[in-house]
mmJSON file of the N, C-alpha and C atoms, coordinates in Angstrom:
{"data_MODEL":{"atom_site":{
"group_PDB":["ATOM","ATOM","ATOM","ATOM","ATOM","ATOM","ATOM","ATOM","ATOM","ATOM","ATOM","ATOM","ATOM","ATOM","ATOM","ATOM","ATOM","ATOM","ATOM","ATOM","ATOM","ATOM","ATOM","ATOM","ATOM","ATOM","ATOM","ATOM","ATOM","ATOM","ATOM","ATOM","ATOM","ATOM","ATOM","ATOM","ATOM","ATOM","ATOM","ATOM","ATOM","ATOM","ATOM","ATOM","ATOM","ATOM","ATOM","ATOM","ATOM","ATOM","ATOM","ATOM","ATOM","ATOM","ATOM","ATOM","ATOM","ATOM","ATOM","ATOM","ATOM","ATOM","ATOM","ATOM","ATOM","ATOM","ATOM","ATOM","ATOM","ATOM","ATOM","ATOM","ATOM","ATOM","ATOM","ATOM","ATOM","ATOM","ATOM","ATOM","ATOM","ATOM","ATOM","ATOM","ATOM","ATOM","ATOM","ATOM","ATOM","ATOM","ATOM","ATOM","ATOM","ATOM","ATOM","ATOM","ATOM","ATOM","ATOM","ATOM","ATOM","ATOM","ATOM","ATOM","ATOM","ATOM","ATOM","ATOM","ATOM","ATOM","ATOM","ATOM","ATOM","ATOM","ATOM","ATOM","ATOM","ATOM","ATOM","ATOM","ATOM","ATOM","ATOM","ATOM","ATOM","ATOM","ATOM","ATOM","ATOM","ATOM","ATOM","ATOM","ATOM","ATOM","ATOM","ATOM","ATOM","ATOM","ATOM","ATOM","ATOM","ATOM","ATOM","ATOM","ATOM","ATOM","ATOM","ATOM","ATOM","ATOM","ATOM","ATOM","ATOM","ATOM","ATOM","ATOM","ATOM","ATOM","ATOM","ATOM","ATOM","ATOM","ATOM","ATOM","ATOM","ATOM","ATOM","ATOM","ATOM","ATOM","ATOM"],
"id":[1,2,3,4,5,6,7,8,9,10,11,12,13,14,15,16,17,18,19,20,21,22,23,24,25,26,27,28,29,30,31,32,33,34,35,36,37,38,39,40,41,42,43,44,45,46,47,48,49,50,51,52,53,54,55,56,57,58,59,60,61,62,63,64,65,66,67,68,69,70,71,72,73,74,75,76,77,78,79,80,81,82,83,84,85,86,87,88,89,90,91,92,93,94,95,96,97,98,99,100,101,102,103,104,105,106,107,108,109,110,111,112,113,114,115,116,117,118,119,120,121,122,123,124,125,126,127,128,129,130,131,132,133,134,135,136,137,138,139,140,141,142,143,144,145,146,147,148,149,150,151,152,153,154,155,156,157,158,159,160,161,162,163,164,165,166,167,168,169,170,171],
"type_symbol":["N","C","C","N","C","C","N","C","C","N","C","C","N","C","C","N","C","C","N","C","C","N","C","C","N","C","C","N","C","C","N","C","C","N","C","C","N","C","C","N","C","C","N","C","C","N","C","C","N","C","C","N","C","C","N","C","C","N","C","C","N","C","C","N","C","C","N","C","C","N","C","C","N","C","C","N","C","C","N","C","C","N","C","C","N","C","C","N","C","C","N","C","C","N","C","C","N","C","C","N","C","C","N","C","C","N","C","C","N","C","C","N","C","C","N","C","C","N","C","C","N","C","C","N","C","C","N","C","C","N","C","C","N","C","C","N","C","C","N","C","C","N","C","C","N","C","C","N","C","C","N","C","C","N","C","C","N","C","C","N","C","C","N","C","C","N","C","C","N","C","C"],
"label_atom_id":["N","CA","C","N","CA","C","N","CA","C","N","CA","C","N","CA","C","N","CA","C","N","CA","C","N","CA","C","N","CA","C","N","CA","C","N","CA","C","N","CA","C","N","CA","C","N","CA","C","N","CA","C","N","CA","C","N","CA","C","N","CA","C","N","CA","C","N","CA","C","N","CA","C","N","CA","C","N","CA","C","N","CA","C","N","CA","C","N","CA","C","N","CA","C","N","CA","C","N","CA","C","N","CA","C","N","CA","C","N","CA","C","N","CA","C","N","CA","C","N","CA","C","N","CA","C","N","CA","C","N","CA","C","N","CA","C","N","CA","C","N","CA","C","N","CA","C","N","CA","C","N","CA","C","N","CA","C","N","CA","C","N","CA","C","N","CA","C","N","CA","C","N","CA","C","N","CA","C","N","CA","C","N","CA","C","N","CA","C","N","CA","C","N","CA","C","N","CA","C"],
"label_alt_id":[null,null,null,null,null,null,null,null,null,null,null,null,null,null,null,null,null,null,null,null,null,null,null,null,null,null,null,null,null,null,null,null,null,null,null,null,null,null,null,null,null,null,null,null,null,null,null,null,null,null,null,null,null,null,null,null,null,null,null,null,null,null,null,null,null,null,null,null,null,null,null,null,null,null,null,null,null,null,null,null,null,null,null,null,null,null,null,null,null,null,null,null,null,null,null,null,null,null,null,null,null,null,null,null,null,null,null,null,null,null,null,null,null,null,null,null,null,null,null,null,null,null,null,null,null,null,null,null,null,null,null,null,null,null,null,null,null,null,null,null,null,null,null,null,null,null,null,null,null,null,null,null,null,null,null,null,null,null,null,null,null,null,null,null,null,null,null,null,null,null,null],
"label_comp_id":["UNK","UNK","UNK","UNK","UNK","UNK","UNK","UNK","UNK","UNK","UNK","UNK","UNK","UNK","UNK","UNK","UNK","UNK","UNK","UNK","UNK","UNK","UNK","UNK","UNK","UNK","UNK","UNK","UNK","UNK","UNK","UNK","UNK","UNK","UNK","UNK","UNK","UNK","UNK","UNK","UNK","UNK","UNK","UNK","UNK","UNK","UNK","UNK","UNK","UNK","UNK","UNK","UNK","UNK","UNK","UNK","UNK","UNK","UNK","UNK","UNK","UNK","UNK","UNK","UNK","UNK","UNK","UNK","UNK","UNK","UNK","UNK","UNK","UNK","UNK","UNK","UNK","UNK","UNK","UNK","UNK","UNK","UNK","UNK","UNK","UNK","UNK","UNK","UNK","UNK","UNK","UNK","UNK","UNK","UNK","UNK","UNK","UNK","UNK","UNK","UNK","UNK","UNK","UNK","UNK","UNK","UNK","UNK","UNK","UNK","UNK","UNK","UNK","UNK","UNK","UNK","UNK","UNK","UNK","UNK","UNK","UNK","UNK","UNK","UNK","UNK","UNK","UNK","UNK","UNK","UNK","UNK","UNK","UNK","UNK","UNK","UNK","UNK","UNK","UNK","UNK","UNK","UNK","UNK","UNK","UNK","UNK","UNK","UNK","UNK","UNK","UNK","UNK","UNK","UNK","UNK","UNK","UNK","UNK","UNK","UNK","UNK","UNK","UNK","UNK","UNK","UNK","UNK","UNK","UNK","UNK"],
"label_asym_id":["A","A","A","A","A","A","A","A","A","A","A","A","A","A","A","A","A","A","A","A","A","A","A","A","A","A","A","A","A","A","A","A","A","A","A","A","A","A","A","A","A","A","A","A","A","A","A","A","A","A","A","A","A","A","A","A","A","A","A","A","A","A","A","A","A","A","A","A","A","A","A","A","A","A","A","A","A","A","A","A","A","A","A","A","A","A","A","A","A","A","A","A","A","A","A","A","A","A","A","A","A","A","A","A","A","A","A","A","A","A","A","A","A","A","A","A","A","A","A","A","A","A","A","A","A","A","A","A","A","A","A","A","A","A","A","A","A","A","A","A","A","A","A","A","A","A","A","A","A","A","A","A","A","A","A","A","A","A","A","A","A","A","A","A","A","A","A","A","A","A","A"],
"label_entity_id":["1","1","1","1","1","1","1","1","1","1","1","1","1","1","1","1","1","1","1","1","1","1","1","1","1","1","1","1","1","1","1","1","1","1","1","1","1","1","1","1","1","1","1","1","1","1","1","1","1","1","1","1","1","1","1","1","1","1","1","1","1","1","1","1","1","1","1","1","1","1","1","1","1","1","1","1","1","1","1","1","1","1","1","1","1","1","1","1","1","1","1","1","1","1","1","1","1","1","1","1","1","1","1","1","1","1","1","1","1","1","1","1","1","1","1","1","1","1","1","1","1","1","1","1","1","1","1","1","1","1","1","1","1","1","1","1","1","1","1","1","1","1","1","1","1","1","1","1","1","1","1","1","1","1","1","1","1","1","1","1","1","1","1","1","1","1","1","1","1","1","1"],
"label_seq_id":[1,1,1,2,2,2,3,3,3,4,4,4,5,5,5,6,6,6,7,7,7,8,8,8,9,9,9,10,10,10,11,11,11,12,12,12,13,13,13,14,14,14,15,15,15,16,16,16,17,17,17,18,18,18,19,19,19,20,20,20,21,21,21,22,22,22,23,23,23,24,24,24,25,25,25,26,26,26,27,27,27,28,28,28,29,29,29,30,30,30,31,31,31,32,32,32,33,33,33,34,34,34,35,35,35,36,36,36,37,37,37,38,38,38,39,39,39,40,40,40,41,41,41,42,42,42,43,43,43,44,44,44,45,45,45,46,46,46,47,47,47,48,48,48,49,49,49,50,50,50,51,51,51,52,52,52,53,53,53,54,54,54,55,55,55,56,56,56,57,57,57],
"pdbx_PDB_ins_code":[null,null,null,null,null,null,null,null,null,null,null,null,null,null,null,null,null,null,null,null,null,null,null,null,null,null,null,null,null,null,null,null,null,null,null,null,null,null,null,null,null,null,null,null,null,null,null,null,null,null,null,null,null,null,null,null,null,null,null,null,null,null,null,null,null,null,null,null,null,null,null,null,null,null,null,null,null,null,null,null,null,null,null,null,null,null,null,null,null,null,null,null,null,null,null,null,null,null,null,null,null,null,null,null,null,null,null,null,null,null,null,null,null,null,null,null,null,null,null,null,null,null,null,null,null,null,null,null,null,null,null,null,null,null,null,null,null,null,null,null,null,null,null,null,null,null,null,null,null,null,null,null,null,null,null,null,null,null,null,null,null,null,null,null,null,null,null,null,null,null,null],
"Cartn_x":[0.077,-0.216,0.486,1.261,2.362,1.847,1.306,0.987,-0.482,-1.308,-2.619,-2.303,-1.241,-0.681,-0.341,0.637,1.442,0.543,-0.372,-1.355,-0.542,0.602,1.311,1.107,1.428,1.485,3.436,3.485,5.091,5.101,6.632,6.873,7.75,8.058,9.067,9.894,11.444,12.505,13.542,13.789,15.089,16.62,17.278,18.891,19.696,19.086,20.201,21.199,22.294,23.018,23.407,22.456,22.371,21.947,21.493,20.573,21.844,21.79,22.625,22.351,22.98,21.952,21.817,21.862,21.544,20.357,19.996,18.851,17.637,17.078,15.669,14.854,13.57,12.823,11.996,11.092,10.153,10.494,9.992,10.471,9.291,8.32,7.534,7.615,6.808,6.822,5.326,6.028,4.833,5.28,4.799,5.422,4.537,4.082,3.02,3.697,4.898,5.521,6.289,6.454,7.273,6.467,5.171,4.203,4.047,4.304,3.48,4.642,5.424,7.005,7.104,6.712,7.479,6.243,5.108,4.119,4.304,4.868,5.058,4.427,3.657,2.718,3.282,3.019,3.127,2.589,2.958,2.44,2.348,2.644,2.269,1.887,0.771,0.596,1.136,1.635,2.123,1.741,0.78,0.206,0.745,0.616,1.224,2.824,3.635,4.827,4.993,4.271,4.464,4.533,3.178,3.134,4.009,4.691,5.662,7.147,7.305,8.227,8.282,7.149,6.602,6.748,6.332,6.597,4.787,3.729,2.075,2.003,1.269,0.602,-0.82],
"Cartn_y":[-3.412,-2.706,-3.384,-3.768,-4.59,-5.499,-6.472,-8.142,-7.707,-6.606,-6.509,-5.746,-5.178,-4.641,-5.897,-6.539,-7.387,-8.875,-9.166,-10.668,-11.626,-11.506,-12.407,-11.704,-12.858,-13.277,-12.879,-12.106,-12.083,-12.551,-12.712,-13.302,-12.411,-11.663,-10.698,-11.439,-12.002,-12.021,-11.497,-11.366,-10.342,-11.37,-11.06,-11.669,-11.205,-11.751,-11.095,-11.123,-11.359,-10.882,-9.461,-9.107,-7.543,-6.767,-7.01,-6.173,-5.33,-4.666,-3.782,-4.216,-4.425,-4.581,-3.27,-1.907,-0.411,-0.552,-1.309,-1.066,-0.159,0.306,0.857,-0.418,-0.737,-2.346,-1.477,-0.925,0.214,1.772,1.846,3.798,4.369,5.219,5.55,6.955,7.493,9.146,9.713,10.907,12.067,12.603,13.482,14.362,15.277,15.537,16.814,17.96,17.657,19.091,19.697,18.644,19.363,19.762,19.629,19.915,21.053,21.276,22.133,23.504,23.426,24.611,24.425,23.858,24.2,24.042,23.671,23.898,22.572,21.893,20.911,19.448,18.882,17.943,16.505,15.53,14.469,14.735,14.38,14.995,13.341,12.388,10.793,10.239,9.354,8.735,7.252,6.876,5.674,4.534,4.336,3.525,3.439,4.679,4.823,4.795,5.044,4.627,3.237,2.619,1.129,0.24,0.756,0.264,0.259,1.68,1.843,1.248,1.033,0.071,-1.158,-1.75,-3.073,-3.339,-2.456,-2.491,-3.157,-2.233,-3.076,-2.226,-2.161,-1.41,-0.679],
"Cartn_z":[12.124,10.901,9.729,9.865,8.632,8.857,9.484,9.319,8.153,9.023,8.167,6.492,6.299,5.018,3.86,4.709,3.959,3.608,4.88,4.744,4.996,6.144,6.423,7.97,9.097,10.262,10.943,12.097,11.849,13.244,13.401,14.999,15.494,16.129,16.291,17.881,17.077,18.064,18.472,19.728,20.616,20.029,19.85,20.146,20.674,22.061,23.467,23.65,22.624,22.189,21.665,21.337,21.004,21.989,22.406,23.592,24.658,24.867,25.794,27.451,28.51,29.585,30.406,29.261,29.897,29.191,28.101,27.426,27.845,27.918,27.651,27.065,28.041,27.758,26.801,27.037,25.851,25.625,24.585,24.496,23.618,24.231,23.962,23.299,22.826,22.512,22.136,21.801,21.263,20.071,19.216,18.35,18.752,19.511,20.398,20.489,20.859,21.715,20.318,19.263,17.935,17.41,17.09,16.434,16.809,18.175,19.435,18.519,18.714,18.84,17.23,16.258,14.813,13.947,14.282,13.594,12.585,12.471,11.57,11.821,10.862,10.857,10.418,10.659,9.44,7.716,7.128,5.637,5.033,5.472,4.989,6.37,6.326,7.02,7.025,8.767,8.943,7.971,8.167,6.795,5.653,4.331,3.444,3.59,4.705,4.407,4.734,5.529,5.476,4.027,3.659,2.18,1.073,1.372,0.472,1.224,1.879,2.214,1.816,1.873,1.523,0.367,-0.421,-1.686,-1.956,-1.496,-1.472,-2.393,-3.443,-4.277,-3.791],
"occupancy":[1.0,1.0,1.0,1.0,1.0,1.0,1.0,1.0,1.0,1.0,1.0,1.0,1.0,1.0,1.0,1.0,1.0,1.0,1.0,1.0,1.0,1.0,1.0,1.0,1.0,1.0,1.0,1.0,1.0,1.0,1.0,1.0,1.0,1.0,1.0,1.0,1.0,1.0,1.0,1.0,1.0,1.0,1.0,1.0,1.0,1.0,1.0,1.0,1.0,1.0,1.0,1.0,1.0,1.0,1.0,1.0,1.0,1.0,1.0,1.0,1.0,1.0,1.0,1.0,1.0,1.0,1.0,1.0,1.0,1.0,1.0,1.0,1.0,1.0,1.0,1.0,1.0,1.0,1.0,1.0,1.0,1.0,1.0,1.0,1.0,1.0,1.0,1.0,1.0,1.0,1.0,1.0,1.0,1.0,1.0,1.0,1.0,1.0,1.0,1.0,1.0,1.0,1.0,1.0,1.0,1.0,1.0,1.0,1.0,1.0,1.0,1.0,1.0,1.0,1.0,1.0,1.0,1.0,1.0,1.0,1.0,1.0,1.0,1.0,1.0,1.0,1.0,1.0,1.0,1.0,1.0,1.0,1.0,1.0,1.0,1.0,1.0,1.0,1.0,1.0,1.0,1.0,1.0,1.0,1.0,1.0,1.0,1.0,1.0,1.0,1.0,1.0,1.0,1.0,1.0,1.0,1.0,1.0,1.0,1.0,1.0,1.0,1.0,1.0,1.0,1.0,1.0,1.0,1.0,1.0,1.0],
"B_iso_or_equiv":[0.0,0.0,0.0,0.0,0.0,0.0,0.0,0.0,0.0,0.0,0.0,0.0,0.0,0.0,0.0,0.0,0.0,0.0,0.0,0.0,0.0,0.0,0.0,0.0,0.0,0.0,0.0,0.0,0.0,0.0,0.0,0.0,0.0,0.0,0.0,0.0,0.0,0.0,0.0,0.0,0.0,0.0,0.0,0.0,0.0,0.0,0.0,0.0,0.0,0.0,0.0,0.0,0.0,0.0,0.0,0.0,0.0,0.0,0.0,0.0,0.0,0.0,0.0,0.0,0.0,0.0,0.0,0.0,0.0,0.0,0.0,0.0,0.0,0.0,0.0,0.0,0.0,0.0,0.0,0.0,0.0,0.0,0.0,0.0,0.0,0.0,0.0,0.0,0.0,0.0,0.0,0.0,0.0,0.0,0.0,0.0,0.0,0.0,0.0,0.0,0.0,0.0,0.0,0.0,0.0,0.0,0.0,0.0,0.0,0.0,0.0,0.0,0.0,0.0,0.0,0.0,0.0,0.0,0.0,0.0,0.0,0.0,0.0,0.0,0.0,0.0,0.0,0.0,0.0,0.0,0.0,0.0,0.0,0.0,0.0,0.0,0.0,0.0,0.0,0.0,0.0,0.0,0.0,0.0,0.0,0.0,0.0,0.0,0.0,0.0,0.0,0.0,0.0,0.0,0.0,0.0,0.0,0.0,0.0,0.0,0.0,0.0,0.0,0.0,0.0,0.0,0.0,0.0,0.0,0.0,0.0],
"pdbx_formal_charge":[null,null,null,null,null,null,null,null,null,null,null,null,null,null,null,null,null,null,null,null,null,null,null,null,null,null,null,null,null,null,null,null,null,null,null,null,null,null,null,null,null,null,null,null,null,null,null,null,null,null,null,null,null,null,null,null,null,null,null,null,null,null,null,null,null,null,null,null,null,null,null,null,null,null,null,null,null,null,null,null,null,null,null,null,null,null,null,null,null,null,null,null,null,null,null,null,null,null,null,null,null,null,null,null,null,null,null,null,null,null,null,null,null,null,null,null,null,null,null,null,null,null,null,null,null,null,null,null,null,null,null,null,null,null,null,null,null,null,null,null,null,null,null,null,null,null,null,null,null,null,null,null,null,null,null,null,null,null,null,null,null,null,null,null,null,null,null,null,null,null,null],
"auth_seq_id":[1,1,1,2,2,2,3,3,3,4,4,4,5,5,5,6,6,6,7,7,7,8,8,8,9,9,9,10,10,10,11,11,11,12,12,12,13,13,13,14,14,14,15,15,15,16,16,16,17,17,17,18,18,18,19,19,19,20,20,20,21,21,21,22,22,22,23,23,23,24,24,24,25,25,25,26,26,26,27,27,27,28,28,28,29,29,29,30,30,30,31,31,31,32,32,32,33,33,33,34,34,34,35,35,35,36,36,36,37,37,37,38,38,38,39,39,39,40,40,40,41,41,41,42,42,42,43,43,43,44,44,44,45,45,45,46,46,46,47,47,47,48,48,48,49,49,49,50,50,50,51,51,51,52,52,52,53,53,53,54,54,54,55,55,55,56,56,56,57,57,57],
"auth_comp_id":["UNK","UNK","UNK","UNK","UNK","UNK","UNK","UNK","UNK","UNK","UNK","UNK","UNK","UNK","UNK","UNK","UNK","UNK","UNK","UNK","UNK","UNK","UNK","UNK","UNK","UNK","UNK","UNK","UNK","UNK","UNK","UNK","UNK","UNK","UNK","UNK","UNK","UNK","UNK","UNK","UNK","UNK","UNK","UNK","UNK","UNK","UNK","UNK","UNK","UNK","UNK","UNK","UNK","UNK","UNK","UNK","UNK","UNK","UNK","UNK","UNK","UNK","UNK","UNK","UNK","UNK","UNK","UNK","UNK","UNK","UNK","UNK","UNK","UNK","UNK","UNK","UNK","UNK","UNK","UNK","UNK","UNK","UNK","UNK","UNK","UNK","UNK","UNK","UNK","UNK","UNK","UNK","UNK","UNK","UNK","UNK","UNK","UNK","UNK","UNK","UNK","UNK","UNK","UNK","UNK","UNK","UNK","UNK","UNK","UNK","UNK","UNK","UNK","UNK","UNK","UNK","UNK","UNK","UNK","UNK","UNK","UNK","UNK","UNK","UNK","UNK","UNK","UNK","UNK","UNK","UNK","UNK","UNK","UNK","UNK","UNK","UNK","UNK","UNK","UNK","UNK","UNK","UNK","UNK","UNK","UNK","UNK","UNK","UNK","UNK","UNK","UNK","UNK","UNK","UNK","UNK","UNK","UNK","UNK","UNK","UNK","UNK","UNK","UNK","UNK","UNK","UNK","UNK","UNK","UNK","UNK"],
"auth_asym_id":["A","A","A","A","A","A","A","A","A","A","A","A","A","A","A","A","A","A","A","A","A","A","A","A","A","A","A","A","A","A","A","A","A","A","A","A","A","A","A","A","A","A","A","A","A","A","A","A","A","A","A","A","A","A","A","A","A","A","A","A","A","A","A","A","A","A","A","A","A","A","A","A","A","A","A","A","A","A","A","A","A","A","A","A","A","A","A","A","A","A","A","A","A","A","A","A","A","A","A","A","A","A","A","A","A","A","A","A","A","A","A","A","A","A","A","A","A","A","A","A","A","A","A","A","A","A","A","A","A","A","A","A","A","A","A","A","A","A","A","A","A","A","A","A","A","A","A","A","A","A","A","A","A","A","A","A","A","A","A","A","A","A","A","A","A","A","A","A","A","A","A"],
"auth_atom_id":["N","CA","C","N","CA","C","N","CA","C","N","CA","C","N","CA","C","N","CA","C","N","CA","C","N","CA","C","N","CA","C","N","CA","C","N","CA","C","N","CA","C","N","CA","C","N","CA","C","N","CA","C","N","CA","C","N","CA","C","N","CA","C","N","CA","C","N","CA","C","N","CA","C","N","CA","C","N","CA","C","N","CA","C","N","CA","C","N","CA","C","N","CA","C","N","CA","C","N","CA","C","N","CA","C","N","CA","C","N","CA","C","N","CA","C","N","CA","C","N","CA","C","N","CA","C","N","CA","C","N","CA","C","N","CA","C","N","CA","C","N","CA","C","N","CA","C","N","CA","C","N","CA","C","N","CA","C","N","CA","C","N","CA","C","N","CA","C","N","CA","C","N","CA","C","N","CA","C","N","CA","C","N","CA","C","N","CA","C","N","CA","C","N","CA","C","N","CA","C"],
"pdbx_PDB_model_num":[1,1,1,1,1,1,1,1,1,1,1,1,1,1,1,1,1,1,1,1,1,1,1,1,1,1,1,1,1,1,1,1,1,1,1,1,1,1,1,1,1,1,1,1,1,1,1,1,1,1,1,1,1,1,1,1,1,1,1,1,1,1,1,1,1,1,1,1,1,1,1,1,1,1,1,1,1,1,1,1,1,1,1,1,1,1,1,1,1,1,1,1,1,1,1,1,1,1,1,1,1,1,1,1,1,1,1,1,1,1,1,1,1,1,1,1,1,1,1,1,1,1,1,1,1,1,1,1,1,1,1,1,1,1,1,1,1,1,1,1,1,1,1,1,1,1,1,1,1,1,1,1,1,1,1,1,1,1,1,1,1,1,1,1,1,1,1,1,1,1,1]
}}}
């Protein structure tokens, strides 16, 4: 989503150096079950905060 925002190509690298070796390799989720129990939605979409990170007009 950011490579197609920004119009640049990215390479994303580890520095295993950082890496913990308790790490967690992926970490997935939901916001299902918060949604589910507090009624509460996203109110920006991923998108629009990318952009505004980016600083895209």
């Amino acid at each position: 989503m950011v490579e197609n925002i920004s119009g640049h190509s990215m390479e994303v690298r580890v520095n295993p150096a950082f890496v913990r070796a308790n790490e967690v390799p992926r970490l997935l989720g939901s916001n299902a079950l918060l949604r589910q129990h507090t009624g509460l939605a996203p109110q920006i979409p991923l998108h629009e905060t990318l952009r505004w990170m980016l600083g895209v007009e």
